[in-house]
C-alpha positions in Angstrom: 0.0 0.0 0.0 2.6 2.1 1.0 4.7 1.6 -2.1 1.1 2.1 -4.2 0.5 5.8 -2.3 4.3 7.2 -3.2 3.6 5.8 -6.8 -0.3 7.5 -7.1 1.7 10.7 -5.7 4.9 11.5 -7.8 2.2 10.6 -10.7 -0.3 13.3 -9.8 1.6 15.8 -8.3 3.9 17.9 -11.4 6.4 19.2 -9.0 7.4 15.5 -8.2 8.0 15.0 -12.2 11.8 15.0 -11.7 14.5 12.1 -12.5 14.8 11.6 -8.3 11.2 10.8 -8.4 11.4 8.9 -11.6 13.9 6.3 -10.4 11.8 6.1 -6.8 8.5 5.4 -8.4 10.3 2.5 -10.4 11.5 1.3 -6.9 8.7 1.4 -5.5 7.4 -0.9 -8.8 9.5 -3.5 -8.3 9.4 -3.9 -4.7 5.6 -3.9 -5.1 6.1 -6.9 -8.0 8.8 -9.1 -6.4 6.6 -8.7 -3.0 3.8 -10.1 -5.1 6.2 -12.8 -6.5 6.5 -14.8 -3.5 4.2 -13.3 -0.3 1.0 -14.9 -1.6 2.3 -18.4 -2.4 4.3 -17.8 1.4 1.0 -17.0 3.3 -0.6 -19.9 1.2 2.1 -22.5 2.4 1.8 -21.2 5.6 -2.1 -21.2 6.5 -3.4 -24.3 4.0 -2.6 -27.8 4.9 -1.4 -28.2 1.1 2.2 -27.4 0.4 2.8 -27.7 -3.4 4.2 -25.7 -5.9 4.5 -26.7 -9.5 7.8 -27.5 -11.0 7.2 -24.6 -14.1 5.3 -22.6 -10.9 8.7 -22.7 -8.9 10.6 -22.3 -12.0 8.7 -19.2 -12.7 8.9 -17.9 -9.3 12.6 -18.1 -9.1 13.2 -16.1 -12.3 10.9 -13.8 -11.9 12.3 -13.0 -8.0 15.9 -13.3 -9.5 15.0 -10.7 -12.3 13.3 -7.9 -9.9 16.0 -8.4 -7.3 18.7 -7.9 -10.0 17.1 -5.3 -11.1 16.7 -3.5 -7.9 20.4 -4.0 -7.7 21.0 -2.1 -10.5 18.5 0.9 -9.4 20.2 1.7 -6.6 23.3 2.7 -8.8 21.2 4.6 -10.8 20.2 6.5 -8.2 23.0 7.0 -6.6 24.5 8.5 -9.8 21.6 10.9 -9.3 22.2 12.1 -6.2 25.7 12.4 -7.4 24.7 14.7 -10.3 22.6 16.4 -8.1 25.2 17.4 -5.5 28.3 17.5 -7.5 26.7 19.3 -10.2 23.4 20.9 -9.1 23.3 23.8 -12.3 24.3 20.9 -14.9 21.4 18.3 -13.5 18.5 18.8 -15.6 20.7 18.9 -18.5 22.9 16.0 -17.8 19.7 13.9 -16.4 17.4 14.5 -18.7 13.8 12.3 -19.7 15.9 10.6 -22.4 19.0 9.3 -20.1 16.5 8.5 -17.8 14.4 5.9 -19.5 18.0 5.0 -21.2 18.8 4.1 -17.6 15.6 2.5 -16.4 15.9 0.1 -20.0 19.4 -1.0 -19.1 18.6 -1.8 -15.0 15.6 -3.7 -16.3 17.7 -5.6 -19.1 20.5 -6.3 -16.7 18.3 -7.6 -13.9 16.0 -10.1 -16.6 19.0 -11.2 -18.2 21.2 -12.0 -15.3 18.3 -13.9 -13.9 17.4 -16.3 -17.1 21.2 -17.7 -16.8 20.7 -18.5 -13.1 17.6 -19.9 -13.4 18.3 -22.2 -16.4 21.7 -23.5 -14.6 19.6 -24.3 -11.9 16.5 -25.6 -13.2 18.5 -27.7 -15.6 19.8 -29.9 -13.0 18.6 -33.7 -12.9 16.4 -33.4 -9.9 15.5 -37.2 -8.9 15.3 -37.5 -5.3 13.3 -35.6 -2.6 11.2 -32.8 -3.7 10.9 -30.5 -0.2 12.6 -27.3 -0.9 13.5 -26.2 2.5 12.2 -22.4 2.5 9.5 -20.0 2.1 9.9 -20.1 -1.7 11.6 -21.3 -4.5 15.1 -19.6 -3.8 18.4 -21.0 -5.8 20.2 -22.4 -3.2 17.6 -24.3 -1.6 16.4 -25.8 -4.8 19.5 -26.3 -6.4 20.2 -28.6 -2.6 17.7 -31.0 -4.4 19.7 -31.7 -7.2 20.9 -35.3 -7.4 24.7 -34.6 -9.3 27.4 -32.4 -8.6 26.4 -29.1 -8.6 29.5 -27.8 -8.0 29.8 -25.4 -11.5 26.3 -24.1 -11.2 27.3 -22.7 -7.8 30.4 -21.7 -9.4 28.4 -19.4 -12.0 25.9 -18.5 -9.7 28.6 -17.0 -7.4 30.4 -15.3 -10.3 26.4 -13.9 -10.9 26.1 -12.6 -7.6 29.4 -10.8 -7.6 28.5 -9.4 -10.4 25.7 -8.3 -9.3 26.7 -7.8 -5.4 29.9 -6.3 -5.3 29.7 -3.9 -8.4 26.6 -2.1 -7.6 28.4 -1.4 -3.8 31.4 -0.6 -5.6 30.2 2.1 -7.5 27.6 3.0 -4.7 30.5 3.5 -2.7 32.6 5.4 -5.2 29.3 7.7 -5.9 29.2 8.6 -2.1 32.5 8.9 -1.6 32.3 12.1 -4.5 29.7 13.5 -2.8 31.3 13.2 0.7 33.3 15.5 -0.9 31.4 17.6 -2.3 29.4 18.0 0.9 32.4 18.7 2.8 33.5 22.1 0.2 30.2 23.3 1.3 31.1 26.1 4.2 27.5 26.4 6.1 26.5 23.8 8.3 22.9 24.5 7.1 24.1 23.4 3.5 25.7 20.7 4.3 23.3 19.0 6.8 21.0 19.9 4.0 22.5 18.3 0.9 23.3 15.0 3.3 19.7 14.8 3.8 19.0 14.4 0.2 21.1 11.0 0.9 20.2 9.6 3.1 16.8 7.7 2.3 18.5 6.2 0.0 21.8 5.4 1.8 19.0 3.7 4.6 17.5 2.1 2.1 20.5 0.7 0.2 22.1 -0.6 3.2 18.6 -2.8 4.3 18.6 -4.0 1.4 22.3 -5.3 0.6 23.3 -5.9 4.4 20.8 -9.3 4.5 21.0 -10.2 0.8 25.1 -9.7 0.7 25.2 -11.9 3.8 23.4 -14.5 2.0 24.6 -14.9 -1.5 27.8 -13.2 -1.0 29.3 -15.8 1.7 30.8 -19.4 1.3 28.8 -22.3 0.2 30.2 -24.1 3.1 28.5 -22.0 5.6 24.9 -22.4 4.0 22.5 -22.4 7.0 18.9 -23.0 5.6 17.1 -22.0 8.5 19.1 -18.9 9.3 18.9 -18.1 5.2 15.0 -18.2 5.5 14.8 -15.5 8.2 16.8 -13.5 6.4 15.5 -14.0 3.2 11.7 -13.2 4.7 13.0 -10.2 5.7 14.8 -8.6 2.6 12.0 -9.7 0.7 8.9 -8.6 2.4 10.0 -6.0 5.4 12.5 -4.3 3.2 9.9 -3.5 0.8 7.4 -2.3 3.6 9.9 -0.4 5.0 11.6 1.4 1.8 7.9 3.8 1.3 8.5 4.6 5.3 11.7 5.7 5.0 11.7 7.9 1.4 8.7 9.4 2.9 9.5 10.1 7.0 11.8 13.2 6.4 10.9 14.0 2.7 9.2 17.3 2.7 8.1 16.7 -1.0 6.4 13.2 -0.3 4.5 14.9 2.5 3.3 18.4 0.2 1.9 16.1 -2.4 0.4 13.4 0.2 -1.4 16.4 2.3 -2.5 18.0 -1.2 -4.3 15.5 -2.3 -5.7 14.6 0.8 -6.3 18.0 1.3 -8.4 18.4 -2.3 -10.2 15.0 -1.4 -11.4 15.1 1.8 -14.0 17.0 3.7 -11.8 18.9 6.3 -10.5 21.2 3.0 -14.6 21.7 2.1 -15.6 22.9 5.9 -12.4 25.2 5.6 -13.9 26.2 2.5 -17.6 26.5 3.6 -16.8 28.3 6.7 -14.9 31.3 4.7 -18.3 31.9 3.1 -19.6 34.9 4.8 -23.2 34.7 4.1 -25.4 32.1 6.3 -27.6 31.2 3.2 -24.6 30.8 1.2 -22.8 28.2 3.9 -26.5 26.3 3.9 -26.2 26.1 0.2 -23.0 24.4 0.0 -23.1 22.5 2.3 -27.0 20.9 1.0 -24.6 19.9 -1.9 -22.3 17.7 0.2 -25.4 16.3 2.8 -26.7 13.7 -0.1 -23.3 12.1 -0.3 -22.3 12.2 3.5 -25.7 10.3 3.8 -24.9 7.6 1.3 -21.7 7.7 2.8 -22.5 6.7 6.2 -25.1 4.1 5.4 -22.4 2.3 3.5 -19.8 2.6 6.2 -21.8 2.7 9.0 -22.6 -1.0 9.1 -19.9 -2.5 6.5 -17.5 -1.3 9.0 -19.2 -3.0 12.3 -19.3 -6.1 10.5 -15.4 -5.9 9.1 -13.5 -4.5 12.0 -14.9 -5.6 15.0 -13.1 -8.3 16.5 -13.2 -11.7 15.7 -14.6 -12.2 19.4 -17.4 -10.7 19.1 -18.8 -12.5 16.0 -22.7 -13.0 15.9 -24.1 -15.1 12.6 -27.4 -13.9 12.9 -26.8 -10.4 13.9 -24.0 -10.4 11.0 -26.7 -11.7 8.5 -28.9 -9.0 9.0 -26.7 -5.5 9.2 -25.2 -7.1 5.8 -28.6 -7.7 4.4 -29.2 -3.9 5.5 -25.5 -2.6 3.6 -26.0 -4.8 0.6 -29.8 -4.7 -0.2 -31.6 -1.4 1.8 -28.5 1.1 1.2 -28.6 0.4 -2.9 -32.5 1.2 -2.7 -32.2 3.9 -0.4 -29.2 6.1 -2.3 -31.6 6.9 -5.4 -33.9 8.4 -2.8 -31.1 9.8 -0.6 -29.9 11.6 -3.9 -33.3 13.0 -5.3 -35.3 14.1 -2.7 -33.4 17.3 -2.2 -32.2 17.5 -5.4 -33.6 20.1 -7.2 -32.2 19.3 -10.8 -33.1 15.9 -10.3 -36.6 16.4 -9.7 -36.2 19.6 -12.6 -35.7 16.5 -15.1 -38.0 14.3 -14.0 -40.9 16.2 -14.2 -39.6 17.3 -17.5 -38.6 14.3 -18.9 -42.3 12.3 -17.6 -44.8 15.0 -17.8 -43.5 17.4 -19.9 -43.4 15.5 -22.4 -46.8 14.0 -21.6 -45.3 10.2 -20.7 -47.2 10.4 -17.6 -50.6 11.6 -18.9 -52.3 8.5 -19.1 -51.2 7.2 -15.9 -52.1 10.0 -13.4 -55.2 11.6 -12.0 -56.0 15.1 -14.0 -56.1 17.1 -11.1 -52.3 15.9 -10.2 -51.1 16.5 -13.8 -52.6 20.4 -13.4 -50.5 20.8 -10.1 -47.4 19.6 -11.8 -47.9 21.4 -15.2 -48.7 24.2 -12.9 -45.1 23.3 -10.5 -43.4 23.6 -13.7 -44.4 27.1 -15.0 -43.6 28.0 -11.7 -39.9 26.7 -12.3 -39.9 27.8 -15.4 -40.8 31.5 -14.3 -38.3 31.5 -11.6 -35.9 30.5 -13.7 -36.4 33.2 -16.2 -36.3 35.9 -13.8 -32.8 34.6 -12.3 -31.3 34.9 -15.9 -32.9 38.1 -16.3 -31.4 39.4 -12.7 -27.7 38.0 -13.9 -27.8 40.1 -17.1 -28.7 43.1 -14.8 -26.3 42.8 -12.6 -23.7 42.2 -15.4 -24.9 45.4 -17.0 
């Protein structure tokens, strides 16, 4: 959810448009895709009786974990060569970054990641795998499936470890080399305010880059011979799932941009911004009249969320079948019936058509007493008159 909101927000806010926000909003992508990779099937295995996975499902799982993972991997040197531009050359950035070496950049993360992952995954799922079948973890994770293989496996871990150095010690490397740059830069800076400043712009993503390659280093960096699988599976659970939970947290805890657009459109959706407008209104009959235009839907509102949320959040404890049947009967049946009348029967247009539509055009004529159909012609003219004299008072006044 979290990673959904900073997406929803650098997308309808403009002044988030910039490459900073471009590369975070593909971050927040792929943690939101390799979550969904493997948390279901996880919480599955872990709450159902069945634990089975499909040889093409696990196959499928593995490359497509491997390939956002990868890809991740190469973000995070993207964006560290943004802040790096950024800092070290803050009048050349929108030149230097611009929409074309961005994508450029997002295209080549994304190729590296998918590509890396198809060779681990084919010299892993090519193995002969003939005896047990019980991968030992939460999902389908290379070393635990390749454990299953019955041969020597001993040049598919070779290549796999040649992968992960690859992609392991050369995104630090050049992480490291992009801080160290702007260490220095930092450091030419003579205020304190500056500096604490330009730091600041680092540090989400310093947090975030060390939670995510402090567990996964430690896990595909280190010897074969100290493979622990029931140490790898804690720390695999928590790279994969609480990493991704944490990364919105942290980009958005101290960003100052993150919160402007988040209370914005809160702000432009929400009723506390209409009383704050309604209350400026001088006039009483004014106030009344704008607010009449909000009651309709803060009826329809509660009768939905009135009793859907009684029957959703309430404990577990306090669970009552019969009660339960009834208040849903209410939300599901009586609320759809009752919003067509909560909606018309202040509604002036609405009834303005209606009559129009039905009697105006003499639908209704054969259907209703005479006497009724006089009062209702008559209603109309009176609208009608009304009406005209309003338009008449505007062009007046306008004169």
């Amino acid at each position: 959810m979290g990673n959904g909101l900073i997406i929803l927000l650098i997308c309808l806010d403009t002044q988030l448009h910039t490459p900073m926000y471009f590369f975070l909003c593909i971050l927040a992508m792929l943690d939101m895709s390799y979550v969904t990779t493997t948390v279901p099937q996880m919480l599955v295995h872990l709450l159902a009786h069945s634990k089975t996975i499909s040889f093409a499902g696990c196959w499928m799982q593995m490359y497509v974990f491997s390939a956002l993972a990868a890809t991740e991997c190469t973000l995070f040197v993207v964006m560290a060569y943004d802040r790096y531009v950024a800092i070290c050359h803050p009048l050349r950035y929108t030149v230097i970054l611009n929409w074309g070496l961005c994508l450029w950049l997002a295209a080549v993360s994304y190729a590296c990641g998918f590509l890396s992952a198809l060779l681990h995954t084919f010299f892993t799922m090519s193995l002969p795998y003939c005896g047990p079948n019980k991968v030992n973890h939460y999902f389908c994770e290379g070393p635990s499936v390749r454990s299953l293989a019955c041969m020597d496996t001993h040049f598919t871990e070779m290549v796999d470890q040649i992968l992960n150095v690859l992609l392991g010690l050369t995104p630090i490397s050049l992480i490291v080399a992009s801080y160290v740059h702007i260490a220095k830069a930092i450091l030419k800076i003579k205020s304190t305010q500056g500096r604490c400043k330009a730091f600041s712009t680092c540090a989400s993503h310093l947090t975030v880059v060390s939670l995510f390659f402090g567990p996964s280093s430690y896990n595909y960096l280190r010897p074969h011979s100290s493979y622990s699988p029931e140490q790898d599976k804690q720390i695999a659970l928590f790279y994969n799932a609480f990493t991704a939970l944490l990364n919105p947290v942290v980009y958005s805890l101290r960003n100052k941009d993150i919160k402007r657009a988040f209370l914005k459109v809160v702000g432009h959706a929400s009723y506390v911004h209409i009383a704050k407008a309604i209350l400026k209104i001088k006039s009483t009959k004014g106030r009344c009249k704008s607010f009449s235009t909000c009651a309709s839907h803060l009826t329809v509102v509660f009768l939905f969320y009135g009793p859907s949320s009684y029957i959703y959040l309430k404990p577990n404890s306090s669970y009552s079948p019969e009660q339960d049947k009834k208040i849903t009967l209410f939300y599901n049946a009586f609320t759809a019936l009752l919003n067509p009348v909560v909606y018309s029967l202040r509604n002036k247009d609405i009834k303005r058509a209606f009559l129009k539509l039905y009697v105006g055009n003499g639908l209704l004529s054969s259907h209703i007493h005479p006497e009724v159909e006089t009062v209702i012609r008559h209603i109309i003219l009176e609208q009608k008159k009304r009406n005209n004299e309003q338009t008449r008072n505007n062009s007046a006044f306008q004169e």
